[in-house]
MDAnalysis code that builds the backbone (N, CA, C; Angstrom):
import MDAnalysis as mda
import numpy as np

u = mda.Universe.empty(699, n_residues=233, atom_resindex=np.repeat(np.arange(233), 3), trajectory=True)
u.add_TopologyAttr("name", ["N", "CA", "C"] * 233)
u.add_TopologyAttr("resid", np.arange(1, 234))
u.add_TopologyAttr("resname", ["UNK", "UNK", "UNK", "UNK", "UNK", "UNK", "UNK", "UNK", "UNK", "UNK", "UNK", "UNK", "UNK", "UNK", "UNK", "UNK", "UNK", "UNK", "UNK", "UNK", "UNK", "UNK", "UNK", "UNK", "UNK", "UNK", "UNK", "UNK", "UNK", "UNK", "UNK", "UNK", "UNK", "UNK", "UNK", "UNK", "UNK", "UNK", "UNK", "UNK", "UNK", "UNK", "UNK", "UNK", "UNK", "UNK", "UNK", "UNK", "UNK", "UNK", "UNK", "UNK", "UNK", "UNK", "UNK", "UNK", "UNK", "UNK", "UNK", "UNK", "UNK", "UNK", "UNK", "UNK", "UNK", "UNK", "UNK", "UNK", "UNK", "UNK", "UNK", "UNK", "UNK", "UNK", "UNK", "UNK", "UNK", "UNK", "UNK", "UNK", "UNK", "UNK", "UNK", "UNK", "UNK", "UNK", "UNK", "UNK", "UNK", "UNK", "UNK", "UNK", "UNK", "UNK", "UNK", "UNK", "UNK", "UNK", "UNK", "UNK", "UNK", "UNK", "UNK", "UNK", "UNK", "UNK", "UNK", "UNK", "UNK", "UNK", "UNK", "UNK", "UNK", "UNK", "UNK", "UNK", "UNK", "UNK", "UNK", "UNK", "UNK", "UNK", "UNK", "UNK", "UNK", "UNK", "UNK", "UNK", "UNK", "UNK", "UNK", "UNK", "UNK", "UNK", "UNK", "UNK", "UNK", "UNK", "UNK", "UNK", "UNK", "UNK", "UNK", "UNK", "UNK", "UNK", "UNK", "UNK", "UNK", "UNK", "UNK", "UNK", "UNK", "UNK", "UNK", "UNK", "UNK", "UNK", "UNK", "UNK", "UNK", "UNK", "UNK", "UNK", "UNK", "UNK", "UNK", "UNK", "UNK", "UNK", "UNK", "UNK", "UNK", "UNK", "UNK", "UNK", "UNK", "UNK", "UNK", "UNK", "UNK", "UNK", "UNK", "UNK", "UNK", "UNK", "UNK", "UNK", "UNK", "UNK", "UNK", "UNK", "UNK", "UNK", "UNK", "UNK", "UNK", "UNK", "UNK", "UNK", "UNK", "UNK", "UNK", "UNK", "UNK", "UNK", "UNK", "UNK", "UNK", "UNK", "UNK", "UNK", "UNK", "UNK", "UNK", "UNK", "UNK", "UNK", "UNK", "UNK", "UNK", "UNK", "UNK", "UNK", "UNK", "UNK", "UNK", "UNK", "UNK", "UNK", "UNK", "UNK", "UNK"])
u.atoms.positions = np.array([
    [0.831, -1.207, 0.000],
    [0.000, 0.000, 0.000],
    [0.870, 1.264, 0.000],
    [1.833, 1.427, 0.754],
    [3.424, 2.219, 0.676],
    [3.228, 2.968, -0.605],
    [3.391, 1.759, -1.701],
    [4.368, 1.981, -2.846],
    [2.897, 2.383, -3.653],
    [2.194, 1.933, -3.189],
    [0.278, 3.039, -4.035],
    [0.397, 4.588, -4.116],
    [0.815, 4.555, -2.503],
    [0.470, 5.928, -2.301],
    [1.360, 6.991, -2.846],
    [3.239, 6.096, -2.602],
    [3.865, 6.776, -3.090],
    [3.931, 7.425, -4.894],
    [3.196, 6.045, -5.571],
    [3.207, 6.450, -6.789],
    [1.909, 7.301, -6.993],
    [0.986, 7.248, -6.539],
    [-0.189, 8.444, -6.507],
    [0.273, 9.426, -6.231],
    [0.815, 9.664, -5.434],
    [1.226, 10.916, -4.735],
    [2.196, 11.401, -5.957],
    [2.804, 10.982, -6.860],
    [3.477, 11.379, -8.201],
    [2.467, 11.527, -9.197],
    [1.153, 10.796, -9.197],
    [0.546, 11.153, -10.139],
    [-0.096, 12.476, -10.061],
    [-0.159, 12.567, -8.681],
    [-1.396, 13.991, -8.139],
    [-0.437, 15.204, -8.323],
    [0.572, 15.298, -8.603],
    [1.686, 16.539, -8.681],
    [1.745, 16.813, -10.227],
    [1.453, 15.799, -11.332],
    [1.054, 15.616, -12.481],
    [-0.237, 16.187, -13.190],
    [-1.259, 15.423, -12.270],
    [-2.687, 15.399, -12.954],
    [-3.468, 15.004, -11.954],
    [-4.410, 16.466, -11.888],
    [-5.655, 16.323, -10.941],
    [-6.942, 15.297, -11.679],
    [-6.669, 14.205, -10.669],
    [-7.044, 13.155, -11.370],
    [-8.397, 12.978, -11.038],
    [-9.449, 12.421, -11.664],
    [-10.687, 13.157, -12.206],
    [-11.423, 14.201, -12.660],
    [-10.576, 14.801, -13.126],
    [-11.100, 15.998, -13.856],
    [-10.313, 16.368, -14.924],
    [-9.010, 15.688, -14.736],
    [-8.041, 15.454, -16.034],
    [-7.827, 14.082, -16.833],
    [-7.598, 14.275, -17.558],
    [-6.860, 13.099, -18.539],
    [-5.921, 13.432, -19.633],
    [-4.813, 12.585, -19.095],
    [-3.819, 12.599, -20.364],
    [-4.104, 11.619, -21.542],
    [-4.151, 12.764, -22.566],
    [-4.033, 11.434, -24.207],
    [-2.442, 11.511, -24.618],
    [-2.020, 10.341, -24.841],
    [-0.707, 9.982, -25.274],
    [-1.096, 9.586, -27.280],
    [-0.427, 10.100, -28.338],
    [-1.124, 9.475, -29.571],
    [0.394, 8.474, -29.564],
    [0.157, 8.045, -30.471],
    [1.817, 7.362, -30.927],
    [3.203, 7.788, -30.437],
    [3.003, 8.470, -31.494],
    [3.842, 9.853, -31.264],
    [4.560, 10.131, -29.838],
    [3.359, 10.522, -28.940],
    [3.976, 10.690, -27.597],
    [4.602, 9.768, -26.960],
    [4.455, 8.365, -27.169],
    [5.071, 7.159, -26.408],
    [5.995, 7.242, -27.345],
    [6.415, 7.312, -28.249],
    [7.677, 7.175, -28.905],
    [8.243, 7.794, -28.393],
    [8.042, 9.033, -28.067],
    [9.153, 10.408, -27.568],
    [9.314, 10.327, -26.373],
    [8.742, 9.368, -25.273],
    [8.877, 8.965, -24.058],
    [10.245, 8.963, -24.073],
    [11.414, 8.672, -25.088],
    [12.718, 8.124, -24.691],
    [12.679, 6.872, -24.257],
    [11.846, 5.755, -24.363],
    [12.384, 4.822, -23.454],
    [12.653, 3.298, -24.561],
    [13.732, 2.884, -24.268],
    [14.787, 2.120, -24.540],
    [14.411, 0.904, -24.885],
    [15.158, 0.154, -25.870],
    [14.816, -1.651, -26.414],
    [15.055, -2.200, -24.782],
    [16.423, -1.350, -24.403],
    [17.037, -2.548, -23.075],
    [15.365, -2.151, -22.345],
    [15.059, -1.267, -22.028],
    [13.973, -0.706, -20.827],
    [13.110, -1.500, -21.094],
    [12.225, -1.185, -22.637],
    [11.468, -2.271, -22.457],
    [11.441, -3.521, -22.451],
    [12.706, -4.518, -22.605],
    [12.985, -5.932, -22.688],
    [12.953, -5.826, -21.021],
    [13.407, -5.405, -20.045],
    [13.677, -5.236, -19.014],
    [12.112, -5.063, -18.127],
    [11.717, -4.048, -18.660],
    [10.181, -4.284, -18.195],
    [8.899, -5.277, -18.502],
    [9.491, -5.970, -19.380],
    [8.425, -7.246, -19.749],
    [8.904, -8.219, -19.002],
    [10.247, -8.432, -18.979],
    [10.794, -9.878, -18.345],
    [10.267, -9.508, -16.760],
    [10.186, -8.239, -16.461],
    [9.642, -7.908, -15.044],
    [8.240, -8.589, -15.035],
    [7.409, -8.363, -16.065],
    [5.924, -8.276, -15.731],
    [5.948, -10.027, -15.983],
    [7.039, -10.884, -17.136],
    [6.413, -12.223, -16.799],
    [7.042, -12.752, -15.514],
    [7.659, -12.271, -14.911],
    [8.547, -12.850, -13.657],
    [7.304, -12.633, -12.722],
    [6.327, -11.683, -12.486],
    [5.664, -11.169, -11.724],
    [4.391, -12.235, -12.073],
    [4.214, -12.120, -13.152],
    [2.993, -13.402, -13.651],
    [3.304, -14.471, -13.013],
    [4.114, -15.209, -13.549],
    [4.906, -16.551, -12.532],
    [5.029, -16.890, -11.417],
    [5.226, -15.511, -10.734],
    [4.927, -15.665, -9.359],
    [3.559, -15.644, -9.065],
    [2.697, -15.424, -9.465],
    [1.108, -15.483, -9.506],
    [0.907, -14.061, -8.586],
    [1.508, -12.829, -8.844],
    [1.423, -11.641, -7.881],
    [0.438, -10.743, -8.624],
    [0.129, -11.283, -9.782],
    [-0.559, -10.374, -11.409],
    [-1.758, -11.083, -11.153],
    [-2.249, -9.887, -11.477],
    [-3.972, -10.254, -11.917],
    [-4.424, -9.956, -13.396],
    [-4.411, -11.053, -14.148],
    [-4.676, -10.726, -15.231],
    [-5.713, -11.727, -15.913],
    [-6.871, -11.251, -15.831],
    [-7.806, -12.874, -16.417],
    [-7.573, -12.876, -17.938],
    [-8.216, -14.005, -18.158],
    [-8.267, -14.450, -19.796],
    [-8.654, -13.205, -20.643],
    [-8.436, -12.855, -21.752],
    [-8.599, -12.265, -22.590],
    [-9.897, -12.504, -23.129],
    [-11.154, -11.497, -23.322],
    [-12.257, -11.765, -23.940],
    [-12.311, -11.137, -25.718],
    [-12.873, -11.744, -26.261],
    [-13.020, -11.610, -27.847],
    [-14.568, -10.890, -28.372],
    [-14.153, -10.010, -29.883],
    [-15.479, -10.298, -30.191],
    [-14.760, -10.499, -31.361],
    [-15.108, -10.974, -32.570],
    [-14.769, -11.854, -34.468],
    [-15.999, -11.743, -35.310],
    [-15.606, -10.382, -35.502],
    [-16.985, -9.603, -36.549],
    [-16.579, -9.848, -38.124],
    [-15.162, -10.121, -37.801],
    [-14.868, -10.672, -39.588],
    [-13.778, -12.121, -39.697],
    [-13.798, -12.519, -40.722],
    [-13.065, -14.044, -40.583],
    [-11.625, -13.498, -40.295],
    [-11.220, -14.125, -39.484],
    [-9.802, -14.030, -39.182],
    [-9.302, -12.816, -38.332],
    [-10.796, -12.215, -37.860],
    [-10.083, -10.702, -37.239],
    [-10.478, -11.044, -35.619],
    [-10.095, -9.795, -35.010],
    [-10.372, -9.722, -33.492],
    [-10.358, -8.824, -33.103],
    [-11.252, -8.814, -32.141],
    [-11.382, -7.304, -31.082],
    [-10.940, -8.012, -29.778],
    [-10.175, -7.830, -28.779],
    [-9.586, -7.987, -27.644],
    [-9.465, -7.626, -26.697],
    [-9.855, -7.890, -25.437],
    [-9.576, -7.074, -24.077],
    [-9.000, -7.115, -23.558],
    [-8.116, -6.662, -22.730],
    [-6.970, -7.228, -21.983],
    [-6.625, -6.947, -21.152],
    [-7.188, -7.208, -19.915],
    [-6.964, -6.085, -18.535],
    [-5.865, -7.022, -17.831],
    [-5.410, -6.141, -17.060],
    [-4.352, -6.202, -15.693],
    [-3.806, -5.451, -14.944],
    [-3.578, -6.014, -13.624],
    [-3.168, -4.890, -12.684],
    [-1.548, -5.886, -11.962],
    [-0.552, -5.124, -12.092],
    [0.825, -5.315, -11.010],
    [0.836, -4.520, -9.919],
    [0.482, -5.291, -9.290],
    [0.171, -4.588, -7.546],
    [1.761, -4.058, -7.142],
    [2.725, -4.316, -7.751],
    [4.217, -4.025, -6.848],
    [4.005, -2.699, -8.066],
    [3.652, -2.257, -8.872],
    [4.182, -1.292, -9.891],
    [2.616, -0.499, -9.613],
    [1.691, -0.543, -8.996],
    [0.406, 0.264, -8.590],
    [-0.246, 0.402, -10.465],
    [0.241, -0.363, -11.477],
    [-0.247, -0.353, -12.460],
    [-1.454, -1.165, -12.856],
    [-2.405, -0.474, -13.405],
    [-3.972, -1.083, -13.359],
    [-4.396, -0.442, -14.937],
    [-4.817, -1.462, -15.623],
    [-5.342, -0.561, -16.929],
    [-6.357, -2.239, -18.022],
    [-6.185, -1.424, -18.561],
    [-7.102, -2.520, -20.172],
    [-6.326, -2.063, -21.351],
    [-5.991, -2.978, -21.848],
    [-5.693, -2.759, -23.555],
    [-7.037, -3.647, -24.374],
    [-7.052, -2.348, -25.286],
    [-8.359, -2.389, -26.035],
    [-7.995, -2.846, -28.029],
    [-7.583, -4.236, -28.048],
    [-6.952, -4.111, -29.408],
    [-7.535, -4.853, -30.607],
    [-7.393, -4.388, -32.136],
    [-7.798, -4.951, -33.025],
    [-7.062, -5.565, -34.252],
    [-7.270, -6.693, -35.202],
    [-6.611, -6.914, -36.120],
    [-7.721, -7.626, -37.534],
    [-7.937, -6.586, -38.272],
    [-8.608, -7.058, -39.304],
    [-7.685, -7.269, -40.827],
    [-6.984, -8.382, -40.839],
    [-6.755, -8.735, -41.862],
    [-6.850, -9.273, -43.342],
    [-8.352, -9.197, -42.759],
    [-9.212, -9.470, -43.816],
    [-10.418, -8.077, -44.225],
    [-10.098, -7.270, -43.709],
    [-10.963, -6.040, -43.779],
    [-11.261, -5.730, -45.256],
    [-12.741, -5.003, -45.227],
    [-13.128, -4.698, -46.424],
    [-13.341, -3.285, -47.017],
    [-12.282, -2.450, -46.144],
    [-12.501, -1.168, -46.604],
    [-11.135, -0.481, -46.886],
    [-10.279, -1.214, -47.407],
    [-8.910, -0.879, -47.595],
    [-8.360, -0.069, -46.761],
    [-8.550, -0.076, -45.360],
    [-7.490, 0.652, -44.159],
    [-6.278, -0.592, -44.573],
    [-5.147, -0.250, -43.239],
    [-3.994, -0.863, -43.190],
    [-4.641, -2.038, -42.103],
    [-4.491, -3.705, -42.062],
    [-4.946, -3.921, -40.761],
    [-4.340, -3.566, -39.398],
    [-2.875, -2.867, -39.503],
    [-2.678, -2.257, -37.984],
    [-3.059, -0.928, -38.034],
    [-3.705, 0.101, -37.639],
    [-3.667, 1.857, -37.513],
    [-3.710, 2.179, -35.975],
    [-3.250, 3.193, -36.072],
    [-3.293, 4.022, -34.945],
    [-4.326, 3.979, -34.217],
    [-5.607, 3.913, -35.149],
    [-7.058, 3.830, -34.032],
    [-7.796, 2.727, -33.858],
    [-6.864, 1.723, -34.032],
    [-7.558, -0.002, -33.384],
    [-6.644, -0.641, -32.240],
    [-5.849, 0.365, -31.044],
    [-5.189, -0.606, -30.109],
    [-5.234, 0.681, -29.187],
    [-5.554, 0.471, -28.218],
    [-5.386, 1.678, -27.018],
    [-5.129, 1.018, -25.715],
    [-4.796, 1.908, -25.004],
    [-4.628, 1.298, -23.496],
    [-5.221, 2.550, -23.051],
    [-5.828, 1.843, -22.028],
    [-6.586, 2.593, -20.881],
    [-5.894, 2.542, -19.367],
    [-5.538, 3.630, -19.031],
    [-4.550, 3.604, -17.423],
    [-5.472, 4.005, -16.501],
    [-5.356, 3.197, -15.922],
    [-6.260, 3.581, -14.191],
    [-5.921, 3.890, -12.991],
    [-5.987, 4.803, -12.392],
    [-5.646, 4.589, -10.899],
    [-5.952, 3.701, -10.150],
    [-4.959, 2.752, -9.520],
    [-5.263, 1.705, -8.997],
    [-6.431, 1.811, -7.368],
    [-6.150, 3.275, -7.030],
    [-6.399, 3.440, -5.644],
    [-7.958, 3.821, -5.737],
    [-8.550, 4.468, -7.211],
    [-9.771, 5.107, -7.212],
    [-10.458, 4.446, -8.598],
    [-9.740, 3.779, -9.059],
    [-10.486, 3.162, -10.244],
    [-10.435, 4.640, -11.664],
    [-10.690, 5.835, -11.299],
    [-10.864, 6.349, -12.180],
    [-9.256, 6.379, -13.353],
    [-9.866, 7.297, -14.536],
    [-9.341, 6.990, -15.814],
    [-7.609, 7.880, -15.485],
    [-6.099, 7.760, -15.950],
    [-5.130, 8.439, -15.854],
    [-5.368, 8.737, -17.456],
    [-5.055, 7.895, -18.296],
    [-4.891, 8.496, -19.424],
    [-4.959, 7.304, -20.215],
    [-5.254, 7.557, -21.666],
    [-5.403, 6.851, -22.724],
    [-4.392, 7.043, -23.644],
    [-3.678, 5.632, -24.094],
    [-2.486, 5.955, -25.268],
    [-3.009, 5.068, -25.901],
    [-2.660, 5.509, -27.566],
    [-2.269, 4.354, -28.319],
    [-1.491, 3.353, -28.154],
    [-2.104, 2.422, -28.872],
    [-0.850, 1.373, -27.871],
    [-0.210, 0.663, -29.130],
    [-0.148, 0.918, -30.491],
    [0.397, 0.841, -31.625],
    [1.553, 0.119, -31.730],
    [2.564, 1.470, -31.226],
    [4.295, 1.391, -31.079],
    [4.171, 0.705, -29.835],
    [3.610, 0.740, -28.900],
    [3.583, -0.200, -27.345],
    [4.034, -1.713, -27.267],
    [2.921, -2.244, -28.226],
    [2.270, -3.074, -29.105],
    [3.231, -3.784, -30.226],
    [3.647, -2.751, -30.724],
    [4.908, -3.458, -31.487],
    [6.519, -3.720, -31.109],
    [6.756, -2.549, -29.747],
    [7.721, -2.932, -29.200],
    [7.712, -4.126, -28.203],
    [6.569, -4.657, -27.516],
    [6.003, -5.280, -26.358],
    [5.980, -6.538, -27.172],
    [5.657, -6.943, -28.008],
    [5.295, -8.018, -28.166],
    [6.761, -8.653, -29.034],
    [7.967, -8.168, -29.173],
    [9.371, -8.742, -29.649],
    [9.544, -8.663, -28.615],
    [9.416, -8.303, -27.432],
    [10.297, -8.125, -26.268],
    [10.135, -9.479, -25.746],
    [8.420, -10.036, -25.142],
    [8.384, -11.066, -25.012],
    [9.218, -12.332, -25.312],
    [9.689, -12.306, -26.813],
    [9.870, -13.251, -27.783],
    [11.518, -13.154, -27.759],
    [12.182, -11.999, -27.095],
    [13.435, -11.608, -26.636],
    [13.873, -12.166, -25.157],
    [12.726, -12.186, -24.068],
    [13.236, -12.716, -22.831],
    [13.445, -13.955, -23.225],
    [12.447, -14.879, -23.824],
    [12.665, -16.075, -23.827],
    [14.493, -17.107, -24.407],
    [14.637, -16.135, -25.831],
    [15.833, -16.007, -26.046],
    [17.129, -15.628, -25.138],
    [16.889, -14.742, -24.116],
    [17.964, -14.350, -23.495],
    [18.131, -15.663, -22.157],
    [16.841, -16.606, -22.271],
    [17.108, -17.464, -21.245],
    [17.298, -18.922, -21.756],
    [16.359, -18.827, -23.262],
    [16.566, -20.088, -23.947],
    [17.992, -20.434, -24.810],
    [18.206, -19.530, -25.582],
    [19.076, -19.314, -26.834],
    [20.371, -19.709, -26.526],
    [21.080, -19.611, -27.370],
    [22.631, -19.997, -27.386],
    [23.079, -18.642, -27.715],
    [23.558, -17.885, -26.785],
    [24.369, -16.719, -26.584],
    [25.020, -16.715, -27.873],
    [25.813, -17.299, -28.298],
    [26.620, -17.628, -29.168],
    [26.486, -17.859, -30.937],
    [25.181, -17.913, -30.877],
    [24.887, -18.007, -32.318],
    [25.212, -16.876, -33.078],
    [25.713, -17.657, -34.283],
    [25.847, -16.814, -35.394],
    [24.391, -16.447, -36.140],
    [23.552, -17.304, -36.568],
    [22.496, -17.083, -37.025],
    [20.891, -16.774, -36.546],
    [20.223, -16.507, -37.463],
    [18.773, -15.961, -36.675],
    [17.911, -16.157, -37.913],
    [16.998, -16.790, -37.318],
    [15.600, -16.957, -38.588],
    [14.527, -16.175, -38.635],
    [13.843, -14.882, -39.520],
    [12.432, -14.336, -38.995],
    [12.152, -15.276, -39.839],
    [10.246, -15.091, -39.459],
    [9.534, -15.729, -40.288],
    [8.325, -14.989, -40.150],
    [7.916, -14.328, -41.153],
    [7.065, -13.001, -40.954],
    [7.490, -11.814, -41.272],
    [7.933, -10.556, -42.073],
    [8.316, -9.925, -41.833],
    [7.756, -8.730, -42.099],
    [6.493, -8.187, -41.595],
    [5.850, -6.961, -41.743],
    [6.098, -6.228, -40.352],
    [5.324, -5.761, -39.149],
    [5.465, -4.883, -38.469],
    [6.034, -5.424, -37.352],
    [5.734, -6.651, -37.081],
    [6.348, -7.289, -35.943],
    [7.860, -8.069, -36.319],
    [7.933, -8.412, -37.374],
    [9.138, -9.025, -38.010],
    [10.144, -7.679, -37.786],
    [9.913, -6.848, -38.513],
    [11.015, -5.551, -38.354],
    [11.186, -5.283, -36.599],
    [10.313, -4.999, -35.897],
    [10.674, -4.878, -34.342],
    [11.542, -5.744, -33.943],
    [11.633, -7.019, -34.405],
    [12.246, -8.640, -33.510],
    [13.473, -8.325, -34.306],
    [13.674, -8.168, -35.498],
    [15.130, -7.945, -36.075],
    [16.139, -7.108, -35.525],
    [15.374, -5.693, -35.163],
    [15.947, -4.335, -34.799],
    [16.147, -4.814, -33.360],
    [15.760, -5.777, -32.380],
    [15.845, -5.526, -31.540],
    [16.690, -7.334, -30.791],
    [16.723, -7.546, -31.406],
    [17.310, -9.278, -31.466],
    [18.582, -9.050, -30.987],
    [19.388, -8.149, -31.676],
    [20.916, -7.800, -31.324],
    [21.054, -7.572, -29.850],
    [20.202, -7.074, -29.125],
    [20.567, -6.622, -27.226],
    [20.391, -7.967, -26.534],
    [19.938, -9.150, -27.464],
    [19.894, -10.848, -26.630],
    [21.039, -11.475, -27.478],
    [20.873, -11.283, -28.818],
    [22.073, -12.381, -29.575],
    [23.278, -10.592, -30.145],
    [23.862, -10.779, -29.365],
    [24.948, -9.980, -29.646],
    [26.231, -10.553, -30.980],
    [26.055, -11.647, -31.330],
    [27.208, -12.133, -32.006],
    [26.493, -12.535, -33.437],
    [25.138, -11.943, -33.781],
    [24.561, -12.210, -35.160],
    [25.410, -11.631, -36.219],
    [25.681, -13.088, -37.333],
    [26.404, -12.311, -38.306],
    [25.634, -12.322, -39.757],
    [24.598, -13.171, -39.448],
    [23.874, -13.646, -40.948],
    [22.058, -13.556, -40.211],
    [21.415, -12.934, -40.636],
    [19.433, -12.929, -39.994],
    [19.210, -13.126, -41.528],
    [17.711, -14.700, -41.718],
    [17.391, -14.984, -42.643],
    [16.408, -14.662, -42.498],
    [15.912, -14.290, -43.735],
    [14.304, -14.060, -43.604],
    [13.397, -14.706, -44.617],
    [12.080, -14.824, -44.241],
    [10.939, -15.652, -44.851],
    [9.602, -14.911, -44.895],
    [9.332, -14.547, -45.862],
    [7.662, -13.896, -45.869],
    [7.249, -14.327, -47.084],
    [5.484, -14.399, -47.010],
    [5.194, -15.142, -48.496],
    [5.339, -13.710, -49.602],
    [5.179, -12.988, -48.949],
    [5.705, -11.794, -50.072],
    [7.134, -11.320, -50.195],
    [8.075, -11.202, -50.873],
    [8.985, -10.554, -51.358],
    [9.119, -9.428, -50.729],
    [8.256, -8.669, -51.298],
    [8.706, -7.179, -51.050],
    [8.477, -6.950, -49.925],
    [7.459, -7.727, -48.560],
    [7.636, -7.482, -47.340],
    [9.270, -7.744, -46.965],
    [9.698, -9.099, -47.057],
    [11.367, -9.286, -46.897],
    [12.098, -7.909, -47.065],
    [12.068, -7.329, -48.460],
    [12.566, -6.004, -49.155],
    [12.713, -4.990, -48.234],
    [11.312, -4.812, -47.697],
    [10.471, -3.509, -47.135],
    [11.566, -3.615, -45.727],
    [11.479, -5.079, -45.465],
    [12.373, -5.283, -43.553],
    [13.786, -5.026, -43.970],
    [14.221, -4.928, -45.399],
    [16.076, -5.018, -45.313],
    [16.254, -3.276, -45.461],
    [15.396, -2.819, -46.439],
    [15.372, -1.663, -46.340],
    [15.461, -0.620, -44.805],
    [14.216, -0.744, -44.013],
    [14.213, -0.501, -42.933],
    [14.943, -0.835, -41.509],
    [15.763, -1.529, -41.807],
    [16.433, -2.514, -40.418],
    [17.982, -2.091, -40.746],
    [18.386, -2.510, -42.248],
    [19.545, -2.611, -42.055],
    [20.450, -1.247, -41.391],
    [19.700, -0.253, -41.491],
    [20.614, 1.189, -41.472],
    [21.252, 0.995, -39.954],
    [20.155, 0.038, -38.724],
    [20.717, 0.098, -37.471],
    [21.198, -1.639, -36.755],
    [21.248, -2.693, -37.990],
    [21.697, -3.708, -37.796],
    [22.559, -4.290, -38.639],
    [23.787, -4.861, -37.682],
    [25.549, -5.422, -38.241],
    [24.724, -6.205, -38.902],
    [24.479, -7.441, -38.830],
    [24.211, -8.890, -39.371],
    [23.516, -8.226, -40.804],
    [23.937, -9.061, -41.551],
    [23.592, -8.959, -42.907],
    [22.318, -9.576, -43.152],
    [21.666, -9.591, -44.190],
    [20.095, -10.012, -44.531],
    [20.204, -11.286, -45.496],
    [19.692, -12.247, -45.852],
    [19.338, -12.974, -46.780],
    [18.275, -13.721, -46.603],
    [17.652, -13.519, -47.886],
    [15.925, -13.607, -48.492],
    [16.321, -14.946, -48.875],
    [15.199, -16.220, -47.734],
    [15.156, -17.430, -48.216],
    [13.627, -17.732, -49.386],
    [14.118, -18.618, -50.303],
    [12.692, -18.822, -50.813],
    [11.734, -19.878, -50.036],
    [11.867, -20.159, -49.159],
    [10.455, -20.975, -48.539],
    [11.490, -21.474, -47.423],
    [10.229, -21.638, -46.548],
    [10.350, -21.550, -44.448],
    [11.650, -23.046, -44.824],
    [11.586, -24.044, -45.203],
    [12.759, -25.042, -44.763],
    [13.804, -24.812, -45.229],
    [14.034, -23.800, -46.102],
    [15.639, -23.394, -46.059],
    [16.154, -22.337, -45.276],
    [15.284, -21.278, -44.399],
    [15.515, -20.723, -43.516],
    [15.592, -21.490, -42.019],
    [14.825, -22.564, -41.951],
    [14.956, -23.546, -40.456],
    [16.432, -24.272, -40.568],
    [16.875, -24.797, -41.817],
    [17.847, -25.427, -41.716],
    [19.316, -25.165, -41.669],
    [18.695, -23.315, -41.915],
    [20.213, -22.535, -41.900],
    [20.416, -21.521, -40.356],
    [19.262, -21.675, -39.726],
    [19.141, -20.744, -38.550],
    [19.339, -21.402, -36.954],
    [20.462, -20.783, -36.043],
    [20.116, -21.494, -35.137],
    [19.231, -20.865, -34.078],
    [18.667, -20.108, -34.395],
    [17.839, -19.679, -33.774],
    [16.601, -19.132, -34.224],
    [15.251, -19.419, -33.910],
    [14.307, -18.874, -35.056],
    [12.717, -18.300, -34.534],
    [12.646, -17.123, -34.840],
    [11.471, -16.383, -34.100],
    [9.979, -16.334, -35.516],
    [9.156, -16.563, -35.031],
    [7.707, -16.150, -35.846],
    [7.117, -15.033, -35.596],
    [6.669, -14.145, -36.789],
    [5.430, -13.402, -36.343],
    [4.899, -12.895, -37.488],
    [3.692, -14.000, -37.387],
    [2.473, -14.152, -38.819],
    [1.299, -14.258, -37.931],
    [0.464, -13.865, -39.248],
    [-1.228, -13.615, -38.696],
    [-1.889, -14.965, -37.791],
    [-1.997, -14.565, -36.640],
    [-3.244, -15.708, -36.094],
    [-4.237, -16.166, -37.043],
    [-4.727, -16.814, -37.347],
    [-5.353, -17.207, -38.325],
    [-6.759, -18.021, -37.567],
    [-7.911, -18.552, -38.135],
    [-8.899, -18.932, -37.775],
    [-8.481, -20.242, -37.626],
    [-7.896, -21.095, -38.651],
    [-7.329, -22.328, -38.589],
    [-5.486, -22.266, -38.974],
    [-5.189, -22.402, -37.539],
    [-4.001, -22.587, -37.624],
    [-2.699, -23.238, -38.492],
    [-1.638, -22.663, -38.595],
    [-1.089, -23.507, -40.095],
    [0.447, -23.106, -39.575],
    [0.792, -23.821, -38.311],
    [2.493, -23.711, -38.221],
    [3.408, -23.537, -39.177],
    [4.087, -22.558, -38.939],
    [5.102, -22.682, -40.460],
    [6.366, -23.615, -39.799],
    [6.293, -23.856, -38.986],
    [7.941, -24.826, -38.621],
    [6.940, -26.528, -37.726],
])
């Protein structure tokens, strides 16, 4: 309760809370300053905290208004971090009105005061979202992986593929070769273009997933959930 008050007591010097609200767009969480290490560092916190069963986080509820898409809820509260909120997210990949299926206005988080329930502020949770979810896929590596590898497999490479590339190097420090696999080309293209300016390891475009498994010793996914599942490895 200490560590409630103390972090309230930072929020109330901030924002008179019910009668204010902060909106964060993209934009603003980007300019937060905060770091690949920070956030790899703050996820491995929150699954260490899960594990210990100290998190309250129930199942995720759905609604699937189109084949293959989702609307998502996602609440939780870390009682040691006084953090309490909902992420509110969507993915229509099959959409019929030519948006992008990720935008700015289908993923939000909602922040709560843990002590009063009411609202702190609403961000996009976009960039959150795309940094958060390689990070995951990074602790596991920094506990599973072979320190030591030379190689790295994506498999996927649109918005989440480019995050796991750019950010792979702060777990596998000694990458000299990252292969990549997407059923499109020019997604591969789009990730060498964008990645290489801030990653050593060089790129090479495999033509189909078993010549990238058999050259990688290490190998991360991130492709569409799908209605009926279809492992690529």
């Amino acid at each position: 309760m200490s560590n409630q008050l103390e972090l309230r007591n930072g929020y109330l010097k901030k924002l008179n809370i019910g009668r204010e609200l902060l909106y964060l767009s993209e934009r603003d969480c980007q300019d937060t300053g905060t770091t690949d290490l920070e956030i790899i560092a703050a996820t491995e916190m929150a699954m260490v905290e899960y594990s210990k069963r100290t998190v309250e986080m129930p199942a995720k509820i759905g609604l699937h208004p189109m084949p293959d898409s989702l609307m998502h809820a996602m609440p939780a509260y870390i009682p040691s971090l006084s953090a309490c909120g909902i992420k509110w997210g969507s993915n229509f990949p099959t959409n019929c009105r030519n948006f992008p299926d990720i935008t700015p206005t289908n993923c939000q988080i909602i922040f709560n005061d843990a002590m009063s329930g009411l609202p702190l502020a609403i961000m996009d949770a976009t960039w959150i979202t795309e940094v958060r979810t390689p990070a995951t896929a990074l602790v596991g590596l920094k506990y599973a992986a072979d320190k030591e590898a030379r190689t790295f497999g994506m498999i996927g490479c649109g918005i989440q593929g480019k995050a796991n590339v750019k950010m792979v190097g702060h777990v596998l420090a000694k990458l000299e070769t990252i292969y990549l696999y997407d059923i499109y080309e020019a997604a591969m293209d789009s990730l060498i273009a964008a990645c290489q300016p801030s990653v050593r390891a060089k790129f090479v475009k495999c033509p189909e997933v078993k010549d990238l498994v058999t050259k990688s010793e290490v190998i991360t996914t991130a492709t569409p959930i799908s209605h009926k599942p279809a492992p690529s490895v």
